[in-house]
N, C-alpha and C positions, 0 to 999 in steps of 0.2 A: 504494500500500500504506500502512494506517495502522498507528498504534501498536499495534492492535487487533488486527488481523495476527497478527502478533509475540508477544502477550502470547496469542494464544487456541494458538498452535503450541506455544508453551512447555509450556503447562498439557495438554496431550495429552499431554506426557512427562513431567511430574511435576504432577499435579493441586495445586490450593491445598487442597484438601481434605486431603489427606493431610498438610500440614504439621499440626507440632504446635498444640496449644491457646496456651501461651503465644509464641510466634511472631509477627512483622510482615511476613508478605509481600505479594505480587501489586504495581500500583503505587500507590508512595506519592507520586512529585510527580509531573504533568503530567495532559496529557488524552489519553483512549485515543482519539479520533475527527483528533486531528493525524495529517498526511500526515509519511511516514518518509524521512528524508534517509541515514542510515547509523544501522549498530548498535555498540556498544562493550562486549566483554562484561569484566568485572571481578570478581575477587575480595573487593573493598570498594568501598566509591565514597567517594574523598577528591575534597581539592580538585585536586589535580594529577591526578585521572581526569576531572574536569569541564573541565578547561582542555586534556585530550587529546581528550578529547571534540569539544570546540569544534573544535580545530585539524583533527582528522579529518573535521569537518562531520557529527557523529551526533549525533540529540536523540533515540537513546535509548539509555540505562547501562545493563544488563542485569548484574544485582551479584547474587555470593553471596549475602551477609551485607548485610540492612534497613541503610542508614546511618540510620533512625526504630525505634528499635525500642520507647522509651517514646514517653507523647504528650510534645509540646512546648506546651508552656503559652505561651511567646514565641518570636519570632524575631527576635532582635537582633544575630547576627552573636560575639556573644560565646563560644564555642565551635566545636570542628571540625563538630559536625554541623551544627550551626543557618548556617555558612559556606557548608557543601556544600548547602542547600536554596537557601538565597538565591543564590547564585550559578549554581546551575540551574534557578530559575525566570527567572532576570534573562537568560536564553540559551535561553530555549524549551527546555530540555532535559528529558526525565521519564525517572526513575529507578524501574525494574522489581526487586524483592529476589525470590528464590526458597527459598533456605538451604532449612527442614528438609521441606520437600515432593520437594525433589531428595534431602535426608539419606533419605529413607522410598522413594524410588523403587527399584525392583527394578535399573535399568539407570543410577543417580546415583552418589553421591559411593563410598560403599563397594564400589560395583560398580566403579568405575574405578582406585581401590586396587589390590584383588584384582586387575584387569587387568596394572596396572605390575609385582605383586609376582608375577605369573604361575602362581597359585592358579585350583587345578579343582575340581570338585564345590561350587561354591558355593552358597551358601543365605542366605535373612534367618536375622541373630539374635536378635534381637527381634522379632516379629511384631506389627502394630498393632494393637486391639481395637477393633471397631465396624468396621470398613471395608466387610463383606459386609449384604446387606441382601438381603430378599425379599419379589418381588411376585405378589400374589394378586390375580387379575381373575378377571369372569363376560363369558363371550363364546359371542356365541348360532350354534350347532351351525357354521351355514352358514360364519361368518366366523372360524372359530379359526385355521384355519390360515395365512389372510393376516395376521390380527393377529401372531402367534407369531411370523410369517419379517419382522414391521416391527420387531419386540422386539427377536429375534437380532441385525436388521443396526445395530441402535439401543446394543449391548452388554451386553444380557442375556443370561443364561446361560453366561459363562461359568464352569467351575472348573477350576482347575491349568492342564492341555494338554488338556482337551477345552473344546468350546463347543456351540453348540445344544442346551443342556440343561436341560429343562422338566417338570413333570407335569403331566395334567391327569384330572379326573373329570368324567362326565358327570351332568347332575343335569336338576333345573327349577326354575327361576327365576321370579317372579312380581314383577308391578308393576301399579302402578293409574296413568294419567297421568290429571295434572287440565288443566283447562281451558286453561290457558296453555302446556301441553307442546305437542309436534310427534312423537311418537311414530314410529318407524322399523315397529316393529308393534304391535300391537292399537288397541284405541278409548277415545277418552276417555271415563273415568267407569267405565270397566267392568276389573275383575281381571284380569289375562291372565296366561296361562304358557305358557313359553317355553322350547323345551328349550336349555341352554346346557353349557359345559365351564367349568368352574375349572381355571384355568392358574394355577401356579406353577412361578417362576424366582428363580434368584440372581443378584444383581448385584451390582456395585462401586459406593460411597456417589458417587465423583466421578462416575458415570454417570446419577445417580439425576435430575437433570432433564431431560436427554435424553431416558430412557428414559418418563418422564411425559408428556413429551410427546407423542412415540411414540404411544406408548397411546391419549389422547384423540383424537390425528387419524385412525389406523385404525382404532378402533371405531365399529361401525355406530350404537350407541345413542347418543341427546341428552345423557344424563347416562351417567358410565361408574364404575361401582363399581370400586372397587378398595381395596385397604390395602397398606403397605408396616409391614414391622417389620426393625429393625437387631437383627442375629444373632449371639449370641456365639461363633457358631463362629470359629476361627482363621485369618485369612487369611496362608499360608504368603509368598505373592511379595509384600508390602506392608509395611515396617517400615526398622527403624533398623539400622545394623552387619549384617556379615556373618561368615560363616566357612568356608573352604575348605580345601583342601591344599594342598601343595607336590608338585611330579611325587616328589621323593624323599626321604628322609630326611636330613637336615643336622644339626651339632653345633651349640649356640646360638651360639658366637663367628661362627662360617661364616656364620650367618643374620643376626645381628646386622651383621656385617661387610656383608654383602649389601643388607641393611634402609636403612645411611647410604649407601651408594652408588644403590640405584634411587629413592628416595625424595628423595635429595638434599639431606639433611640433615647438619648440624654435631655433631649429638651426639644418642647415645641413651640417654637415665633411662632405668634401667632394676631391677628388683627384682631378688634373687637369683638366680643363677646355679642351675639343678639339677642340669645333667650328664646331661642327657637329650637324648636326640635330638630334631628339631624337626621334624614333618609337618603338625600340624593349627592353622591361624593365625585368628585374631579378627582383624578390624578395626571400627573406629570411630571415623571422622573429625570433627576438633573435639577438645568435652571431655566425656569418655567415660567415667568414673570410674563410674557407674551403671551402666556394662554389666559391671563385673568380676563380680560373680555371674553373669550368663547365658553368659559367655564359659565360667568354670568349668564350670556345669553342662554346658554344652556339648561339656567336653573338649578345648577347646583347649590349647595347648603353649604358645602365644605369644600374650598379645594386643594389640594395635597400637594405639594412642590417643592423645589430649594432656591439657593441664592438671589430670595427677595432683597431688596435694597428698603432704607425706610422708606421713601415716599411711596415707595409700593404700594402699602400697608394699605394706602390710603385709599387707592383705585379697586377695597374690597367696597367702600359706597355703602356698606350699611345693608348692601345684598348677600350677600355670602359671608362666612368666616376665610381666611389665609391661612393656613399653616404651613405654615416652613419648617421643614423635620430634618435638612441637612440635605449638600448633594452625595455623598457615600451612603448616607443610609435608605435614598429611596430609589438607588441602584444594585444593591448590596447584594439581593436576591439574584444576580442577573447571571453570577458566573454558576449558581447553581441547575439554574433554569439549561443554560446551555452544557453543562456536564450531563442531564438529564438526558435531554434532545439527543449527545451524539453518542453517549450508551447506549439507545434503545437503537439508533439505525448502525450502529460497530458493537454489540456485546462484546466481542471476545477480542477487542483492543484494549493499551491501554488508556485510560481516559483520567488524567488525575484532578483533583480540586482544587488549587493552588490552597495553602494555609497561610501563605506571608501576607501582612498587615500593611495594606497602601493608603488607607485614609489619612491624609495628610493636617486634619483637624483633629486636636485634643481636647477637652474640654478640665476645668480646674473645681 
């Protein structure tokens, strides 16, 4: 099994696609074509995750959070990150980041939250833009329906909870091949038409070279017409933060109270008190301050995040509670989540949990 392996299993459960724009994931040191000795999943990659590394015999770090996340102009050793490259290339070891592609996955970080905090009817809060996309081919009468069930099995069409969902019209098509073509039908030099169907389906952006591919190899034609356009429809299961309920209705102290103990945190910031019952919770793991308007609109009661600022506090308006429970602690779950994932699709690899301590906040 190689590196390659590894990194292609990942991206099945949180595509690099779907990370944001300014983001550094997939990998940043090593080569995908090395054979794989153990895995080490982590929440940061320090130096003392490279040196458990070693001792565990894994060369590869499977990390939250890019330890690259600007470029590096040098590498001199003179800082922690530029420490943690040199010292994991001088050990064979390559370094896998995933952060917000797992932040945007339906079953990642804020799906695992929600888990701990034992919230139902969960939903994305933010929904991603551009993720849905649609492809429009010409397939001639005889061949659609093999084409269509290559498409299906390839990830097209799905939406929501249904899948195999396409249209098609029937039309005629026309083509003239020249001299150097190989034509499937008619002759060269001369016009032909062909009666064909225009198939259109939706698909998900991270499926889009698959699905291209697809395409090319079961169409019968030399050349295969088609076009894709990215659609601004709303893709509901693909985005940042969540929101769900609570099985029942709780007072804030009881939920708060509740919130330091299953989260496991020291202390929760938090904005003013309203005196209102607590059912419907936001979350957003990291730093989240840009979701307090969608949590609002949303109607949430509570919303769960980290590195608020004060004036924050302020834009809770009297609608909602804030709480700020730290950014380690409402990530914390995350390298579990993903030891989990790639045990069940590699059993009989190894798959370790890193134990060393990256939270860079103490408390007194």
């Amino acid at each position: 099994m190689t590196i390659n392996h590894i990194t292609q299993i990942l991206e099945d459960f949180a595509p690099l696609s779907y990370a944001e724009d300014f983001d550094n994931v997939g990998l940043l040191v090593g080569d995908a074509s090395t054979e794989l000795t153990g895995v080490l999943v982590t929440l940061d990659t320090l130096e003392n995750v490279v040196d458990e590394a070693i001792t565990k015999n894994c060369n590869l770090i499977v990390s939250f959070h890019p330890i690259i996340f600007g470029g590096l102009k040098k590498i001199t050793g003179k800082n922690y990150v530029e420490r943690v490259v040199i010292k994991a290339i001088q050990n064979n070891i390559a370094i896998y980041a995933i952060h917000t592609a797992l932040d945007n996955s339906p079953k990642g970080v804020n799906a695992k939250i929600c888990e701990v905090l034992n919230l139902t009817n969960t939903n994305i809060l933010i929904p991603q833009k551009n993720t849905l996309k649609k492809l429009t081919t010409y397939i001639p009468l005889d061949s659609v329906e093999k084409v269509r069930e290559v498409l299906f099995n390839a990830g097209a069409g799905k939406i929501g909870n249904y899948s195999n969902c396409s249209f098609s019209t029937e039309g005629k098509g026309t083509y003239k091949a020249h001299d150097n073509a190989n034509p499937v039908k008619g002759i060269i030099g001369e016009t032909h038409t062909e009666k064909e169907v225009m198939l259109t389906c939706i698909f998900g952006k991270a499926d889009e070279h698959t699905i291209v591919n697809s395409l090319i190899e079961s169409h019968p034609y030399e050349e295969v017409a088609y076009d894709i356009q990215t659609l601004d429809n709303t893709n509901a299961y693909i985005g940042i933060g969540m929101i769900g309920e609570l099985k029942k209705e709780v007072s804030e102290k009881e939920f708060l109270n509740d919130l330091k103990l299953k989260m496991k945190t020291q202390m929760v910031r938090h904005s003013k008190l309203l005196n209102k019952p607590i059912k419907k919770i936001a979350v957003l793991g990291g730093s989240g301050a840009f979701a307090i308007g969608a949590a609002k609109a949303a109607g949430a009661d509570v919303f769960i995040t980290a590195d608020l600022k004060y004036h924050q506090f302020y834009e809770a308006e009297n609608q909602m509670v804030l709480a700020d429970i730290g950014h380690f602690e409402t990530e914390q779950f995350t390298k579990n989540l993903l030891v989990d994932y790639l045990t069940k699709k590699i059993p009989n690899f190894a798959i370790h949990l890193s134990e060393s301590i990256t939270n860079p906040i103490n408390y007194f």
